[in-house]
C-alpha positions as CSV (number, residue, x, y, z in Angstrom):
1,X,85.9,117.6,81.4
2,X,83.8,116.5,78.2
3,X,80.9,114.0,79.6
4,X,78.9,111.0,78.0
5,X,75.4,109.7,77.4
6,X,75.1,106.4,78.3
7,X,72.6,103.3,77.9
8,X,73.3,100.8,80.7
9,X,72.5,98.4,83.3
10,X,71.5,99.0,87.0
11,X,71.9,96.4,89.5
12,X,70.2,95.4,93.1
13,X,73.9,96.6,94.5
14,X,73.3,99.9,93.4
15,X,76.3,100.3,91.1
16,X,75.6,101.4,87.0
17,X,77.2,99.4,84.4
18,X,77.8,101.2,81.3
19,X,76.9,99.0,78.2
20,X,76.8,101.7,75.2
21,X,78.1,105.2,74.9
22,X,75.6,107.1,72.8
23,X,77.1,110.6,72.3
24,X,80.2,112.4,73.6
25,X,79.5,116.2,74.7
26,X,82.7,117.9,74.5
27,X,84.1,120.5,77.1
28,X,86.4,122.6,74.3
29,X,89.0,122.8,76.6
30,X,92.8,122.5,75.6
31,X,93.8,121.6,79.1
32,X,91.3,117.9,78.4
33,X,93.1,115.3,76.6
34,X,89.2,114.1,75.6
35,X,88.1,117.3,73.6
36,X,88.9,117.8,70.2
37,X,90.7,121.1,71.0
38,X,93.7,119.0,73.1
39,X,97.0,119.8,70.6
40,X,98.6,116.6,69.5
41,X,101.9,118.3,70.7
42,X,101.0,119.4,74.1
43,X,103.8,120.6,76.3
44,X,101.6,120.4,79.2
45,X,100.4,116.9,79.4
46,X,101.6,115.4,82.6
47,X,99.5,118.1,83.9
48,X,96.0,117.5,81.4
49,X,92.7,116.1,82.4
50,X,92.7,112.4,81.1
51,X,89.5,111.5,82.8
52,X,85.7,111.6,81.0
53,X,83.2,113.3,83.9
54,X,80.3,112.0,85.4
55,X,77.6,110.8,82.6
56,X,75.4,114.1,81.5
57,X,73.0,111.2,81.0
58,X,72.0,107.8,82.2
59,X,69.4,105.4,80.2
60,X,68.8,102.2,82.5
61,X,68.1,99.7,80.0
62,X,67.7,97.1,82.6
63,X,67.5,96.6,85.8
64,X,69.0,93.7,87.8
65,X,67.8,91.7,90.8
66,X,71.6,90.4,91.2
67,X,75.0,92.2,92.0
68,X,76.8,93.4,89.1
69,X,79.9,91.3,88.3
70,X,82.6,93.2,90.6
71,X,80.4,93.2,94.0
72,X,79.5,89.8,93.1
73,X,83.0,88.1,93.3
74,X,83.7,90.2,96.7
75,X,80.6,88.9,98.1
76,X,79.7,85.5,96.6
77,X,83.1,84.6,94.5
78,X,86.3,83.6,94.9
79,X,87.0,87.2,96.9
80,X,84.4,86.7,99.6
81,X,86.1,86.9,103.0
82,X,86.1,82.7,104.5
83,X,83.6,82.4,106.8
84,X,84.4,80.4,110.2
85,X,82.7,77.1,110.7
């Protein structure tokens, strides 16, 4: 699978938001519908790997005191669970 370097944010939730791919490293494989070896024409695409991997690298550019946007509408937003009186 080919893998990024990333710039991003990290938040008091723990999760790491992504906010600029620097550089893609490619994995050469044919079987990866991200490298630049994938045929335009593949026969065997239902079966290819359409997924990037895990970052190769992670800058935190900033860190958060808050939840990042998705944890923060489960837990303080419109998806928090109603609380009993």
């Amino acid at each position: 699978m080919c893998q990024l370097d990333t710039e991003g944010t990290h938040y008091a939730c723990g999760h790491y938001v992504i906010t600029r791919k620097l550089e893609k490293h490619d994995c050469n494989n044919k079987y990866c519908t991200q490298s630049k070896l994938h045929p335009p024409d593949c026969r065997s695409c239902p079966n290819c790997a359409r997924y990037v991997g895990p970052d190769l690298k992670e800058t935190t550019t900033c860190e958060s005191r808050s939840w990042c946007p998705q944890c923060d509408y489960w837990y303080n937003g419109p998806g928090a669970k109603q609380r009993r009186s």
